[in-house]
N, CA and C of each residue as an Amber inpcrd file, in Angstrom:
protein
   357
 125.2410000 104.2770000  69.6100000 126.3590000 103.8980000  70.4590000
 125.8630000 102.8620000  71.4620000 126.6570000 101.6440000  71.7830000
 126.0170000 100.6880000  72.9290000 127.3370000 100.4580000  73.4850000
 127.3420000 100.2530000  74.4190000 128.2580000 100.1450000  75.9070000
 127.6700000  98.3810000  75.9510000 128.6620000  97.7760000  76.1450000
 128.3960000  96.2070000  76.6360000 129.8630000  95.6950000  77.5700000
 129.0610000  95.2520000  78.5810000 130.0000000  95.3510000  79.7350000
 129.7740000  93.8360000  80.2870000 131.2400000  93.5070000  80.1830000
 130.9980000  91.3970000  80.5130000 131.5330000  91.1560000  81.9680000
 131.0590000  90.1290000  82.7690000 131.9120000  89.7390000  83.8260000
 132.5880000  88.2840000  82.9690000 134.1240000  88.0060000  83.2010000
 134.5760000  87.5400000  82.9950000 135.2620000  86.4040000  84.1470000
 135.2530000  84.8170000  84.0310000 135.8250000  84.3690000  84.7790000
 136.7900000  83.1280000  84.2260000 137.7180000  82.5350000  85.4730000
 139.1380000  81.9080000  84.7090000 138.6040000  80.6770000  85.6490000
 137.9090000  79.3380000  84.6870000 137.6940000  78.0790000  85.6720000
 138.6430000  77.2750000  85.0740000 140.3890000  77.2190000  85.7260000
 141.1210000  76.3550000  85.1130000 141.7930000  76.3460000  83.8680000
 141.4360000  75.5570000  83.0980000 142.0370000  76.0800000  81.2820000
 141.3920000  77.5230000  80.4260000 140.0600000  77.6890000  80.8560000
 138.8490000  78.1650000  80.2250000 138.7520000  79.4670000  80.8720000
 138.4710000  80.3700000  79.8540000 137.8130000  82.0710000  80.3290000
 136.2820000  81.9460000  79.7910000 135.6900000  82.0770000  80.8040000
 134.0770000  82.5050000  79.8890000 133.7840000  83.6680000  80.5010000
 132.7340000  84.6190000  79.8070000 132.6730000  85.4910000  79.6840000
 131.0570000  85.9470000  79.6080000 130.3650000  86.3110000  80.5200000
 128.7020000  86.7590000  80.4470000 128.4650000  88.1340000  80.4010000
 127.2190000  88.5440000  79.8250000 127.2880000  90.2530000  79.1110000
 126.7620000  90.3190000  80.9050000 126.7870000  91.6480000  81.7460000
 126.0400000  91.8600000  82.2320000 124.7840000  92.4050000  82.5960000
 124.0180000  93.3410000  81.5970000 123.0220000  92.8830000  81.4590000
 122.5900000  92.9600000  79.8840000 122.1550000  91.3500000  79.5290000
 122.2740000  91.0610000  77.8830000 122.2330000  89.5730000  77.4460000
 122.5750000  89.3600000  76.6030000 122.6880000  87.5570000  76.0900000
 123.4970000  87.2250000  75.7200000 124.8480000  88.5720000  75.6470000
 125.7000000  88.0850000  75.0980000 127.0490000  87.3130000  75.9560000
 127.6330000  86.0520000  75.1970000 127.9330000  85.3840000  76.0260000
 129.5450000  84.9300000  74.8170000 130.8700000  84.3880000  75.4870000
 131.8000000  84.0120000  74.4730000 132.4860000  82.9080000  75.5600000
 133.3040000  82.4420000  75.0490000 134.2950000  81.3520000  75.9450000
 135.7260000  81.3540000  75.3010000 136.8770000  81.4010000  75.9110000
 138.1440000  80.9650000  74.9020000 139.5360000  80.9680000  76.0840000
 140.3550000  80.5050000  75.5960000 141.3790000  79.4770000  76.4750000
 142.2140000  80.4100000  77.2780000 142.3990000  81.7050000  76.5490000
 143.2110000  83.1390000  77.3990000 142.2000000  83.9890000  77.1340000
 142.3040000  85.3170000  78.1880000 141.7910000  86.4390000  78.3890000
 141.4710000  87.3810000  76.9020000 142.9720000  87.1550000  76.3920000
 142.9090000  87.9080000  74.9050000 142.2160000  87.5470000  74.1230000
 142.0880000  86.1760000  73.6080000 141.0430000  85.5070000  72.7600000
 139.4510000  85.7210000  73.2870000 139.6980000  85.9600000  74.7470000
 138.1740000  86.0050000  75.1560000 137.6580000  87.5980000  74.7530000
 138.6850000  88.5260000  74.6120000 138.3180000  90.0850000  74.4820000
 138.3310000  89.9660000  72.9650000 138.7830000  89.2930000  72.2560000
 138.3020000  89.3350000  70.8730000 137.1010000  88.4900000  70.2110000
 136.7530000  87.9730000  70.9730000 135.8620000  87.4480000  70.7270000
 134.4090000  88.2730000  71.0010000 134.6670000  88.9650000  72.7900000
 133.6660000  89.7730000  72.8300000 133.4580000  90.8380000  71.9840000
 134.3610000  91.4560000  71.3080000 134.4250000  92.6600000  70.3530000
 133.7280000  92.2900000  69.2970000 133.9850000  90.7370000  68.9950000
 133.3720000  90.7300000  67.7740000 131.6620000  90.5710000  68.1160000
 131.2480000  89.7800000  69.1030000 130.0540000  89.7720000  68.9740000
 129.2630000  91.1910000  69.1280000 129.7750000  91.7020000  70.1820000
 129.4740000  93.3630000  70.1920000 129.1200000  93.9090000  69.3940000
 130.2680000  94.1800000  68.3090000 130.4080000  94.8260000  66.8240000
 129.0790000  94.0980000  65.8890000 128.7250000  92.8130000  66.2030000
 128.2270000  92.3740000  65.3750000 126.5640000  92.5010000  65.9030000
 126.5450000  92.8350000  66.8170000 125.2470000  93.4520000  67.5100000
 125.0470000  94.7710000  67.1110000 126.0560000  95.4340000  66.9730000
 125.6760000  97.0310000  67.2720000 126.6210000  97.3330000  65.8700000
 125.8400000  97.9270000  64.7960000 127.2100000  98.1350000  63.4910000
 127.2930000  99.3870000  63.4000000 127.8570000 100.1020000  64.1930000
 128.0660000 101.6400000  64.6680000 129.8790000 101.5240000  64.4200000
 130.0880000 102.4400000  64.0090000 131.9280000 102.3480000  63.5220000
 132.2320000 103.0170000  64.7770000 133.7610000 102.5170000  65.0260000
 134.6430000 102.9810000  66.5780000 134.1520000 101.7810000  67.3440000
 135.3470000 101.4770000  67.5670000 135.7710000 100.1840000  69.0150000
 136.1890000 100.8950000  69.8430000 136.0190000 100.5760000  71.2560000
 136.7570000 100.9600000  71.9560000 136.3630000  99.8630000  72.9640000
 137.2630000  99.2540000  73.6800000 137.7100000  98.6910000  74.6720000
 138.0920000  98.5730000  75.9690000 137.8430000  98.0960000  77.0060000
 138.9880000  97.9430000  78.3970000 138.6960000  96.9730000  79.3240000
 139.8740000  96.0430000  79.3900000 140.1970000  95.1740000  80.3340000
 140.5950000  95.2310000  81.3040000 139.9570000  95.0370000  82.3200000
 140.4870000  95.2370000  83.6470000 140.2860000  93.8530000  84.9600000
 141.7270000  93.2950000  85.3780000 141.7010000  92.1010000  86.2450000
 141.4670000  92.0480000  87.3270000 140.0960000  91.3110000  87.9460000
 139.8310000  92.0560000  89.7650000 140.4680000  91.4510000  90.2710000
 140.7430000  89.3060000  90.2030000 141.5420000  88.8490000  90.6650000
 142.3610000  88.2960000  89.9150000 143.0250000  87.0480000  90.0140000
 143.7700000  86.2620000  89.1550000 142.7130000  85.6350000  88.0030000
 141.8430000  85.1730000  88.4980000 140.6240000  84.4670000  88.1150000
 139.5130000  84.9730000  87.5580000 139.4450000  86.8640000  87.4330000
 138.1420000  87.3930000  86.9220000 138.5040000  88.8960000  86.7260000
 137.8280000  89.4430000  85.6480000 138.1450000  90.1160000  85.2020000
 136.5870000  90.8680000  85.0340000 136.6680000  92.3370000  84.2450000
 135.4450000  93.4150000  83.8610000 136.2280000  93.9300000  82.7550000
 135.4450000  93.3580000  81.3040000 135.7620000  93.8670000  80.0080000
 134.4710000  94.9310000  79.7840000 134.8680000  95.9520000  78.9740000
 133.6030000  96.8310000  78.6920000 133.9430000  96.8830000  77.1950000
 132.9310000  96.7090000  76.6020000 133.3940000  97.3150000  74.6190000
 132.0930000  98.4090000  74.9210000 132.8240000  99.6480000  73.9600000
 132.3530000 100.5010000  73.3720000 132.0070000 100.6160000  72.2270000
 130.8220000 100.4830000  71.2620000 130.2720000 100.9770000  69.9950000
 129.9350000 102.2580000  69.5130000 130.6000000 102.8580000  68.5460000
 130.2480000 104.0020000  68.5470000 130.7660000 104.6100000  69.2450000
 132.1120000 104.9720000  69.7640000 132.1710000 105.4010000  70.8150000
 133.1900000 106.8160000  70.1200000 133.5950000 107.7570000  69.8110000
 134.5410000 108.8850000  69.3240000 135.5960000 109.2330000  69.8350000
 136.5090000 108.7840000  68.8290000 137.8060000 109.2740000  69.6300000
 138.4910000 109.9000000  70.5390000 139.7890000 109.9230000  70.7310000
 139.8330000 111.0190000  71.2630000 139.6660000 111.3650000  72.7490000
 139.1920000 112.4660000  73.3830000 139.1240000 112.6400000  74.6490000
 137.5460000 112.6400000  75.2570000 136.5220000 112.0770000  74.4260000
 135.3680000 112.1920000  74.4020000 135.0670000 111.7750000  75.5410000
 134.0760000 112.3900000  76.3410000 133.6480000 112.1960000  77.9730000
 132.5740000 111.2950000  77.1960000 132.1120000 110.0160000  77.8340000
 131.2370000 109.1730000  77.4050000 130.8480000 109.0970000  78.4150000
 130.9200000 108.6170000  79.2410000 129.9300000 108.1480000  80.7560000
 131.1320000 108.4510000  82.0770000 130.5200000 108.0270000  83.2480000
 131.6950000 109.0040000  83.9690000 132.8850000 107.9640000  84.1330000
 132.9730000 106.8260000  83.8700000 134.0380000 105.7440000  84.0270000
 134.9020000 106.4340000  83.0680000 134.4170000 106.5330000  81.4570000
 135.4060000 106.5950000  80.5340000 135.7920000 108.0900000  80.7130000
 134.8440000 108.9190000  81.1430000 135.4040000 110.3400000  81.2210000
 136.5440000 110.4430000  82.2980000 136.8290000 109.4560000  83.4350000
 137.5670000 109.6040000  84.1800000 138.6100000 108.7330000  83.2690000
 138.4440000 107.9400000  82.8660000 139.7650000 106.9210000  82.0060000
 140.0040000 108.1870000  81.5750000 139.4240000 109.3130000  80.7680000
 140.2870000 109.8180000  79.7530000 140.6380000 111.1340000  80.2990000
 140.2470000 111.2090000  81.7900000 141.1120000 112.3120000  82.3680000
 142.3490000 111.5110000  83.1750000 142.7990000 110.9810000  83.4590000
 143.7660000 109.9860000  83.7290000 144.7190000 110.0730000  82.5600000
 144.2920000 109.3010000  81.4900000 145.2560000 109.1090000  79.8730000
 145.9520000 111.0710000  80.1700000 145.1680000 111.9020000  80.0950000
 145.5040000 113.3950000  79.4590000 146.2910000 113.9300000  80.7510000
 146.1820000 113.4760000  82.1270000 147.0630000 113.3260000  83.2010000
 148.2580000 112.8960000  82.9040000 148.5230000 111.9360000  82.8670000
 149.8930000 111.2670000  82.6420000 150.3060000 111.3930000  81.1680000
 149.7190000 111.7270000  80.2780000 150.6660000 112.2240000  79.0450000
 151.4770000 113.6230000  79.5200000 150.6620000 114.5650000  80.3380000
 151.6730000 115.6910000  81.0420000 152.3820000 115.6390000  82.2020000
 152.4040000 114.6470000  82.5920000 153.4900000 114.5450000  83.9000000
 154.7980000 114.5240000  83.1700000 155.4510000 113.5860000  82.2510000
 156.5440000 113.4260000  81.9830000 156.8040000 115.1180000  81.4740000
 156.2440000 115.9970000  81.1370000 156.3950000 117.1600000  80.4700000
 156.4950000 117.9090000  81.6760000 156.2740000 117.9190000  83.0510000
 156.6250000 118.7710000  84.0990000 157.7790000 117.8530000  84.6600000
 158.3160000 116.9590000  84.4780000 159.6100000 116.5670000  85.4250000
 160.5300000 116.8360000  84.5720000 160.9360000 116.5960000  82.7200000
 161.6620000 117.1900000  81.7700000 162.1070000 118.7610000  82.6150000
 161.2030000 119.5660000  82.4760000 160.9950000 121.2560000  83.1530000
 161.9480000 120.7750000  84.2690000 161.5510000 119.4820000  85.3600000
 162.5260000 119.9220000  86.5860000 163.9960000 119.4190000  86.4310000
 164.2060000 118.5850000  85.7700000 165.3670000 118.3380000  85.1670000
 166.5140000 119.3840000  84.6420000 165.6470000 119.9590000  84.0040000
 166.5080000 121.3780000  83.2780000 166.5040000 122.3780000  83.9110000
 166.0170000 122.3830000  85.1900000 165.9750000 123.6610000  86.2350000
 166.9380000 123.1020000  87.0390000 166.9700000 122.0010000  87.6870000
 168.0750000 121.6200000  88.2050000 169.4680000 121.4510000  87.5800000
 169.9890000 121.2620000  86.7290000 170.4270000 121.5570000  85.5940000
 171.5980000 123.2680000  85.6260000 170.2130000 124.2430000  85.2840000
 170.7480000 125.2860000  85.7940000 170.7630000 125.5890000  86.9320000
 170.7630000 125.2010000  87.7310000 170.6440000 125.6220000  89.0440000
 172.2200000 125.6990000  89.5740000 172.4800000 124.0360000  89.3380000
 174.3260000 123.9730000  89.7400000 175.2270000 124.8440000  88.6220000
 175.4410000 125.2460000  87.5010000 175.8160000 126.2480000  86.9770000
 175.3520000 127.7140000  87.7320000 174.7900000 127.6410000  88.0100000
 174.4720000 129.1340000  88.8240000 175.4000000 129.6950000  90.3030000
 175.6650000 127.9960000  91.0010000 176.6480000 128.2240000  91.7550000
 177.8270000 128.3560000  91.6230000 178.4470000 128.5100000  90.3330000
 179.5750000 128.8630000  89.9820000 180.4890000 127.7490000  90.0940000
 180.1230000 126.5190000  90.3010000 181.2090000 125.3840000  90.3790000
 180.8310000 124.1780000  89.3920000 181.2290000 122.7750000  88.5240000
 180.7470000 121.8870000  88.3810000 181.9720000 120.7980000  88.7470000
 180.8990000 119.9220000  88.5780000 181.4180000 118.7940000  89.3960000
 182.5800000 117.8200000  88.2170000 182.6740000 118.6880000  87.0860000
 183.7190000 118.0450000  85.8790000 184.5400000 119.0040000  85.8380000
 185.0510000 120.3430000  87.0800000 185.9910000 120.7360000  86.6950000
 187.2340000 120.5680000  87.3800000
């Protein structure tokens, strides 16, 4: 498994992109082309199956891409960044599942007072 983690910057037309600590290096005209590009060299460094990815923008102008090699699906605690990414993801997949619950409690609640507001 290898973790490769780029600082990324926006000079004008151009994104380039430096490993931080490494040789690996890419350039390309948007952010997206620049994250596919890093994937590929990554991948092509490290031939471990599983991508995993994340882009994140500090300013308008620069960004912190990380690729993951090798990395296992799923909810896998990898280091404490991604273990917190993936307690976050498993956070908010259950929020919408406790406000549904308050919806339908409120719900019954005004039937309980014996009146509605369509009669």
């Amino acid at each position: 498994m290898g973790v490769y983690t780029f600082v990324c910057r926006s000079s004008g037309e151009e994104w380039t992109a430096k490993q931080l600590k490494g040789e690996l290096e890419a350039f390309a005209a948007t952010p997206y082309e620049l994250q596919r590009r890093l994937v590929a060299a990554a991948s092509a460094a490290d031939s471990a199956a599983g991508v995993q990815s994340s882009f994140a923008m500090v300013s308008p102008s620069s960004a912190v891409f990380q690729v993951i090699i090798g990395a296992v699906g799923g909810g896998a605690a990898i280091g404490g960044a991604a273990a917190g990414g993936a307690a976050a993801g498993g956070a908010a997949s259950e929020a919408p599942k406790s406000e549904e619950k308050k919806e339908e409690e409120k719900e019954e609640s005004e039937d309980d007072l014996g009146f509605s507001l369509f009669d």
